[in-house]
Biopython code that builds the backbone (N, CA, C, O; Angstrom):
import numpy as np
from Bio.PDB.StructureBuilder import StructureBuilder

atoms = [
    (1, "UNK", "N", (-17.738, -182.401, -169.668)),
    (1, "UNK", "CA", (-18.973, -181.846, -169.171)),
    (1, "UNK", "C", (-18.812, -180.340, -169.050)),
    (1, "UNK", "O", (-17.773, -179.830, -168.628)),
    (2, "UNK", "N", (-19.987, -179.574, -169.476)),
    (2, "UNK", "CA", (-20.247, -178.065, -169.196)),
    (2, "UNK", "C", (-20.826, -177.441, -168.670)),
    (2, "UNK", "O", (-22.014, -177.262, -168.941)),
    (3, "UNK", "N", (-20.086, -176.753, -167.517)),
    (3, "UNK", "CA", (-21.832, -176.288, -166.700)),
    (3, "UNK", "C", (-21.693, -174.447, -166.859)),
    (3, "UNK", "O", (-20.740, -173.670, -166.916)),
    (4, "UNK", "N", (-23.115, -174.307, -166.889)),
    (4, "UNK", "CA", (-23.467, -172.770, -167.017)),
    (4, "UNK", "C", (-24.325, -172.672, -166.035)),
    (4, "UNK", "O", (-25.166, -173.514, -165.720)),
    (5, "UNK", "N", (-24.095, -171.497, -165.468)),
    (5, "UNK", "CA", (-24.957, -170.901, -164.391)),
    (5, "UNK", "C", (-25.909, -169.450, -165.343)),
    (5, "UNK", "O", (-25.471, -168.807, -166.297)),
    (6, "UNK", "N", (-27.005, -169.329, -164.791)),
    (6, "UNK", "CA", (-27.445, -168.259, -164.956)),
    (6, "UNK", "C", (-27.273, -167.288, -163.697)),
    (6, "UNK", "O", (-28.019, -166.325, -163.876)),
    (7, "UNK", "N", (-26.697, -167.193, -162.705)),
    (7, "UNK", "CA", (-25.994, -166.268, -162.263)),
    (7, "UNK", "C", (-25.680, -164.854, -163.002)),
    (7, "UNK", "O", (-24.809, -165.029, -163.854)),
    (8, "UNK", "N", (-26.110, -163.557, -162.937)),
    (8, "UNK", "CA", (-25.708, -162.404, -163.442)),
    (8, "UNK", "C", (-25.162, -161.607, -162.419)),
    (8, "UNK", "O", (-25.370, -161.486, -161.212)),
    (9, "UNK", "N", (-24.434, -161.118, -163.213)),
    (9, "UNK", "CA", (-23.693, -159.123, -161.973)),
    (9, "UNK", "C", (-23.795, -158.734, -163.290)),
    (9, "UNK", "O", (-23.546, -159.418, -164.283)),
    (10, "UNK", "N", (-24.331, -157.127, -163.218)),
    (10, "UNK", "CA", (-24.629, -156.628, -164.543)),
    (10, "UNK", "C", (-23.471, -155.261, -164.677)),
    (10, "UNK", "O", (-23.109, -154.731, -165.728)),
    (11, "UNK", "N", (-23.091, -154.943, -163.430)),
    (11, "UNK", "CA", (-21.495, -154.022, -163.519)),
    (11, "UNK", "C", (-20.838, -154.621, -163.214)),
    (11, "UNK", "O", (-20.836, -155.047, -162.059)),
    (12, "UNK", "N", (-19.840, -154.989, -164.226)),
    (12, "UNK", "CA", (-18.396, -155.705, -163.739)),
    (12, "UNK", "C", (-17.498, -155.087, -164.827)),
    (12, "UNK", "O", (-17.982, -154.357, -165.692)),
    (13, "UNK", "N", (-16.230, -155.376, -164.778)),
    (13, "UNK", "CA", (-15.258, -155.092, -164.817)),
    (13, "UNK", "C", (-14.611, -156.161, -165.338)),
    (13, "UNK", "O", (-14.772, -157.124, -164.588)),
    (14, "UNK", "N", (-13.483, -156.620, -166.959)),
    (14, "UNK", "CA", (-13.325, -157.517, -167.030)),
    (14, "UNK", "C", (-11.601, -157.048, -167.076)),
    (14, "UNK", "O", (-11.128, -155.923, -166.917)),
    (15, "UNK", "N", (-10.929, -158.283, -167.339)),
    (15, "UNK", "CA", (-9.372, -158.045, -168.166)),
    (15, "UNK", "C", (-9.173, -159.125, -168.440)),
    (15, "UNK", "O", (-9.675, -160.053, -167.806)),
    (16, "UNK", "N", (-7.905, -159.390, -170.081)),
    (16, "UNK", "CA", (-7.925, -161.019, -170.466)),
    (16, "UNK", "C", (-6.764, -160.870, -170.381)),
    (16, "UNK", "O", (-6.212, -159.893, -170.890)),
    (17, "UNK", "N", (-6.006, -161.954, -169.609)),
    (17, "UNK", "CA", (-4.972, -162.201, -169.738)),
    (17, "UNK", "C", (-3.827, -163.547, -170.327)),
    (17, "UNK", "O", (-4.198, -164.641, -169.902)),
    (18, "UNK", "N", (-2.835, -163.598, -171.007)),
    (18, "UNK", "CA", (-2.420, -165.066, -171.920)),
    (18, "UNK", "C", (-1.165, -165.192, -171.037)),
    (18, "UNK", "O", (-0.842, -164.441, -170.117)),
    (19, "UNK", "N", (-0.516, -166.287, -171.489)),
    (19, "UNK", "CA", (0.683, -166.818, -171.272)),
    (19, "UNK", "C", (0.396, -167.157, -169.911)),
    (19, "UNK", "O", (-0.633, -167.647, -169.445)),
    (20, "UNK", "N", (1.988, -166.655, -169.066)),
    (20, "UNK", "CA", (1.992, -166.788, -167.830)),
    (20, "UNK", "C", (0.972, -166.481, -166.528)),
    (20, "UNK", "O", (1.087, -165.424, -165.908)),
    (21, "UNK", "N", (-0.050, -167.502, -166.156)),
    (21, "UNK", "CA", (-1.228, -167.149, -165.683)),
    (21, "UNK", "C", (-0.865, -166.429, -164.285)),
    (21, "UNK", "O", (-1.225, -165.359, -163.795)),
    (22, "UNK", "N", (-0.032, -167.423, -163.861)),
    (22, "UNK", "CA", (0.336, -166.851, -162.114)),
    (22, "UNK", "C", (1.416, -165.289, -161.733)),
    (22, "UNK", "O", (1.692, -164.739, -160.667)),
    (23, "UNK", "N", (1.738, -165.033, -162.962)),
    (23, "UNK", "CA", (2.562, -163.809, -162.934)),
    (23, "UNK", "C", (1.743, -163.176, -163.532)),
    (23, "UNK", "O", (2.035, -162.171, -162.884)),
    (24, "UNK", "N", (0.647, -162.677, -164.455)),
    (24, "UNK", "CA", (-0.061, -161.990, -165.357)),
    (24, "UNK", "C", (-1.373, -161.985, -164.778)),
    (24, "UNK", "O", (-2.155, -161.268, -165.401)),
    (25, "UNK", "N", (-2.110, -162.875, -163.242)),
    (25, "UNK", "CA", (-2.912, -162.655, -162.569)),
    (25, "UNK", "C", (-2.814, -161.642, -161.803)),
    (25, "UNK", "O", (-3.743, -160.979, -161.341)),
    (26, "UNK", "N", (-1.383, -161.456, -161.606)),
    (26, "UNK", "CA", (-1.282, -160.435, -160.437)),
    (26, "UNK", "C", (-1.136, -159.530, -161.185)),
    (26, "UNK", "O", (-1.754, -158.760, -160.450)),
    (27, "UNK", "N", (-0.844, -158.860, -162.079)),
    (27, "UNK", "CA", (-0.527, -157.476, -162.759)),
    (27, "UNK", "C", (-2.035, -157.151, -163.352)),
    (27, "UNK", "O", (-2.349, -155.994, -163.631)),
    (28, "UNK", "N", (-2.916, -158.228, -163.517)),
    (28, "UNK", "CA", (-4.735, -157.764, -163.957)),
    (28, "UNK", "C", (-5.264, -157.143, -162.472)),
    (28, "UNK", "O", (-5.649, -155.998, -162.238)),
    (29, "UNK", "N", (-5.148, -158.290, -161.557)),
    (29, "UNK", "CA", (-5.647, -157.662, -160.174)),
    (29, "UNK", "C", (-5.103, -156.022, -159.978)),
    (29, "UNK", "O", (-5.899, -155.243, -159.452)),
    (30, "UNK", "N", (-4.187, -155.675, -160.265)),
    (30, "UNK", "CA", (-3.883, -154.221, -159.486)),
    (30, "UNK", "C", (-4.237, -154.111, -160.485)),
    (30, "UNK", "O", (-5.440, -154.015, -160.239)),
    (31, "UNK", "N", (-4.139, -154.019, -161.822)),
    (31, "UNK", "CA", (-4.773, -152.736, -163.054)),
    (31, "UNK", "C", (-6.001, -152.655, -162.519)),
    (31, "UNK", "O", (-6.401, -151.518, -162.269)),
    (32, "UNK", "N", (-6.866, -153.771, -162.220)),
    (32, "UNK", "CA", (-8.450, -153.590, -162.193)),
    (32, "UNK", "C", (-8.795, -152.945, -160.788)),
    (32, "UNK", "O", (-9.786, -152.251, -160.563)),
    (33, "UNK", "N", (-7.658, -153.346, -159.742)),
    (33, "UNK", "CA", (-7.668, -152.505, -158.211)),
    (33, "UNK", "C", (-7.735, -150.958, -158.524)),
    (33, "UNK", "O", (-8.569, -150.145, -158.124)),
    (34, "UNK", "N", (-6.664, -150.765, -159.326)),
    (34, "UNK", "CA", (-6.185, -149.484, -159.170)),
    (34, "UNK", "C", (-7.681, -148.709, -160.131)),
    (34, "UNK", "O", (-8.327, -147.772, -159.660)),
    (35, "UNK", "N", (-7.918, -149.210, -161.199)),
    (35, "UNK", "CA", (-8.871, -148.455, -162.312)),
    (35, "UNK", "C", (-10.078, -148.244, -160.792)),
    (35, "UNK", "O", (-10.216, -147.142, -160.259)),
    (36, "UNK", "N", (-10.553, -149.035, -160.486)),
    (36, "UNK", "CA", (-11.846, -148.916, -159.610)),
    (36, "UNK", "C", (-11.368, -147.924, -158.596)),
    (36, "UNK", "O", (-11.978, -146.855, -158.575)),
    (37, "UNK", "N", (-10.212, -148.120, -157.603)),
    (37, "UNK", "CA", (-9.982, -146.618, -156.869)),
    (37, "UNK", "C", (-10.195, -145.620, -157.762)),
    (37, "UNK", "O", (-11.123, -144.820, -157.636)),
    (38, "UNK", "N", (-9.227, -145.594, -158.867)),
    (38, "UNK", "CA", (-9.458, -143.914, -159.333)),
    (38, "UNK", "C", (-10.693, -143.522, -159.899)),
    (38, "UNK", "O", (-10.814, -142.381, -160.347)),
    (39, "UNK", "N", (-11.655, -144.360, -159.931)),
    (39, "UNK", "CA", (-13.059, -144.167, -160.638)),
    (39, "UNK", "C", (-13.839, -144.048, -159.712)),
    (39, "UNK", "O", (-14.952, -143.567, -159.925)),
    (40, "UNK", "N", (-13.397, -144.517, -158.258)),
    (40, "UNK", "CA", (-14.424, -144.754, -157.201)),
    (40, "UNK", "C", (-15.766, -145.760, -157.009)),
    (40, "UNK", "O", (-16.894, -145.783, -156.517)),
    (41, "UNK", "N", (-14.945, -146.453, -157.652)),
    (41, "UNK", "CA", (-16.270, -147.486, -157.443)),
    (41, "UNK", "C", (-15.318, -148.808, -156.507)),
    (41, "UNK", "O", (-14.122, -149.031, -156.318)),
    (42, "UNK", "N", (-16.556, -149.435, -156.114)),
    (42, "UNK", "CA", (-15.988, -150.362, -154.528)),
    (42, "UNK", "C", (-16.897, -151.287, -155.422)),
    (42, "UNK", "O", (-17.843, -151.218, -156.207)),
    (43, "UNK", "N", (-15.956, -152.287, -154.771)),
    (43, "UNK", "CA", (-15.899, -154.347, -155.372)),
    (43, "UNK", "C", (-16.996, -154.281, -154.444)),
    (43, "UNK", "O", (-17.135, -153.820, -153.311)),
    (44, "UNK", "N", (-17.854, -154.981, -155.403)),
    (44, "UNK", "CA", (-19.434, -155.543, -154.707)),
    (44, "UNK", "C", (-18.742, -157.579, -154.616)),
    (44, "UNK", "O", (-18.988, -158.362, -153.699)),
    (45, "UNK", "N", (-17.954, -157.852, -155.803)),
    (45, "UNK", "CA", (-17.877, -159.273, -155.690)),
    (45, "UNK", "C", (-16.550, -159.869, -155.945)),
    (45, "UNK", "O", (-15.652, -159.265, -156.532)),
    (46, "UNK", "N", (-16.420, -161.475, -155.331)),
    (46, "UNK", "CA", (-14.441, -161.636, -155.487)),
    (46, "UNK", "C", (-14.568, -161.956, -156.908)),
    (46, "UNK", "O", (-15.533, -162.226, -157.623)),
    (47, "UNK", "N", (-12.949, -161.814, -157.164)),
    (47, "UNK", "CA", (-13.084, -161.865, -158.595)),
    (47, "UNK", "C", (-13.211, -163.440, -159.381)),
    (47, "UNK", "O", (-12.735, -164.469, -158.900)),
    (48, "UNK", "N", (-13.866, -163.370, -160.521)),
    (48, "UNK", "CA", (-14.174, -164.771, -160.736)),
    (48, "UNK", "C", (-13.219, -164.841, -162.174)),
    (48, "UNK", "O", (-13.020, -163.862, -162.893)),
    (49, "UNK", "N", (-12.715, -166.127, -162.406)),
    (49, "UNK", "CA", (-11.785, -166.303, -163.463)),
    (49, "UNK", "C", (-12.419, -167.420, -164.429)),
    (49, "UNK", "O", (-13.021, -168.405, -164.001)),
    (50, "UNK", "N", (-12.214, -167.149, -165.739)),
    (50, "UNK", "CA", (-12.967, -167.969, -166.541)),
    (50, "UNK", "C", (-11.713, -167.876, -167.596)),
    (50, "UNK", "O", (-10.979, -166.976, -168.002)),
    (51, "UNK", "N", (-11.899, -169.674, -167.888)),
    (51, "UNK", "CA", (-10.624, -170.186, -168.821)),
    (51, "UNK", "C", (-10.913, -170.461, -169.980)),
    (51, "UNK", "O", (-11.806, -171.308, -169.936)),
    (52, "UNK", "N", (-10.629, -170.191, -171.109)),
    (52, "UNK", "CA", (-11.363, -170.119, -172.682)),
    (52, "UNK", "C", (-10.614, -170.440, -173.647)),
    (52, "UNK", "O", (-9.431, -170.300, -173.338)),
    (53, "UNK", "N", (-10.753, -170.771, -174.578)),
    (53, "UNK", "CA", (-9.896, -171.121, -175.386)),
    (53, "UNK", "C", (-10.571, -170.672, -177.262)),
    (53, "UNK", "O", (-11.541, -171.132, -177.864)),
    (54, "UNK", "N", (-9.462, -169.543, -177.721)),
    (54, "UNK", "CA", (-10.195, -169.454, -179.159)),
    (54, "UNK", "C", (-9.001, -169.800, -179.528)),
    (54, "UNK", "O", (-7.951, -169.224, -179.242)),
    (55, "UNK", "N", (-9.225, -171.244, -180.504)),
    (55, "UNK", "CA", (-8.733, -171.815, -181.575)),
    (55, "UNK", "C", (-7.385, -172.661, -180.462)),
    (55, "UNK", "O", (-7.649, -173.549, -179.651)),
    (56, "UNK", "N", (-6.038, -172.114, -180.708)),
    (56, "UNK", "CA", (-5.426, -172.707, -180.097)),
    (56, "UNK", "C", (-4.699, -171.798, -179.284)),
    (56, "UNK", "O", (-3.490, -171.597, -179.407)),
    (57, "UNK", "N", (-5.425, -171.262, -178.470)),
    (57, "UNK", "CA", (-4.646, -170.061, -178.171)),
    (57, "UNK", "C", (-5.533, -170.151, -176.339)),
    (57, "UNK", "O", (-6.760, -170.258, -176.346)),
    (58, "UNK", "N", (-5.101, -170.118, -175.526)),
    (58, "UNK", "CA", (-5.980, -170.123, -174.297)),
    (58, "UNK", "C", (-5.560, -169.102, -173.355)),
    (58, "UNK", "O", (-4.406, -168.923, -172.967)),
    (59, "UNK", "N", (-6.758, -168.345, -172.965)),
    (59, "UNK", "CA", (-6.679, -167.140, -172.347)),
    (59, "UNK", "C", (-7.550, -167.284, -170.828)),
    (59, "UNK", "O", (-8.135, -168.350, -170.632)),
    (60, "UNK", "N", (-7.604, -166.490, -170.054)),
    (60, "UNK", "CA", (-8.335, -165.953, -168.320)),
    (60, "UNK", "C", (-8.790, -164.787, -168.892)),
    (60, "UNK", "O", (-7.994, -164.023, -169.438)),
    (61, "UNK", "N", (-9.759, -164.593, -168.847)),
    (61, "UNK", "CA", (-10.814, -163.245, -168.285)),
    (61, "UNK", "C", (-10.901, -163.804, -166.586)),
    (61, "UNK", "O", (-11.100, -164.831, -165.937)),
    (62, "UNK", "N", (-10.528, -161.998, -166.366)),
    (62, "UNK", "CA", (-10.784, -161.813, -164.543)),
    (62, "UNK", "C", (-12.010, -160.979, -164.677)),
    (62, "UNK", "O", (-12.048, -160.006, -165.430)),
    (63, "UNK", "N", (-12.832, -161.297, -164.073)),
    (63, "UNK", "CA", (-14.327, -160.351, -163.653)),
    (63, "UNK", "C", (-14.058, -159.739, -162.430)),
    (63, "UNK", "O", (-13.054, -159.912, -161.740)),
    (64, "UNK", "N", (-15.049, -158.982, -162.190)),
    (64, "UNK", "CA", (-15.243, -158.179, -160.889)),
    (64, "UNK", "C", (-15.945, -157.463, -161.277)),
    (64, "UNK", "O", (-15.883, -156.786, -162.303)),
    (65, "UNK", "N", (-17.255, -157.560, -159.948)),
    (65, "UNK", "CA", (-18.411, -156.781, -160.176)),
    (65, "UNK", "C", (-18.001, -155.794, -159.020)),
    (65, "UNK", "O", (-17.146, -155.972, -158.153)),
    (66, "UNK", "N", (-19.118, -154.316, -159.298)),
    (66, "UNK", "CA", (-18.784, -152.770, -158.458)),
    (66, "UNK", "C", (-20.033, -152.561, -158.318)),
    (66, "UNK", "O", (-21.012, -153.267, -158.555)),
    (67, "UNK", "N", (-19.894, -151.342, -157.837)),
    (67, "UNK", "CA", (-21.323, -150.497, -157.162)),
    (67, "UNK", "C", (-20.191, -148.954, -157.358)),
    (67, "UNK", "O", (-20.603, -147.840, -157.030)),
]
sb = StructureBuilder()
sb.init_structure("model")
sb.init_model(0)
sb.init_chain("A")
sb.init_seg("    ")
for serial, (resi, resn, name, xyz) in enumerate(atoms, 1):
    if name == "N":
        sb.init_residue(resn, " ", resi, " ")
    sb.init_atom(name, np.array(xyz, "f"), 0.0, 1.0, " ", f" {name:<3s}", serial, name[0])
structure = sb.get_structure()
């Protein structure tokens, strides 16, 4: 089963990360922490993780929406 939301945030912030999810979650979180301090923009939302798969290869996109 597939569910889709129409839910939008129209500024966000993505990063994809492979392999090791639980060690390579944490090194996306501070890249995407740190990029938004030095840009100045502040997390409007928590980050949401979406699991995908092209071909045979399966990856995480981390979102996070700003203001």
């Amino acid at each position: 089963m597939k569910y889709h939301s129409y839910y939008s945030v129209e500024q966000m912030l993505s990063i994809r990360i492979t392999g090791n999810y639980e060690k390579n979650t944490e090194v996306a979180y501070s890249a995407l922490f740190h990029y938004m301090e030095a840009a100045n923009l502040k997390q409007l939302t928590p980050p949401y993780h979406v699991i995908e798969r092209v071909g045979n290869v399966p990856y995480m996109t981390i979102k996070v929406g700003y203001v």
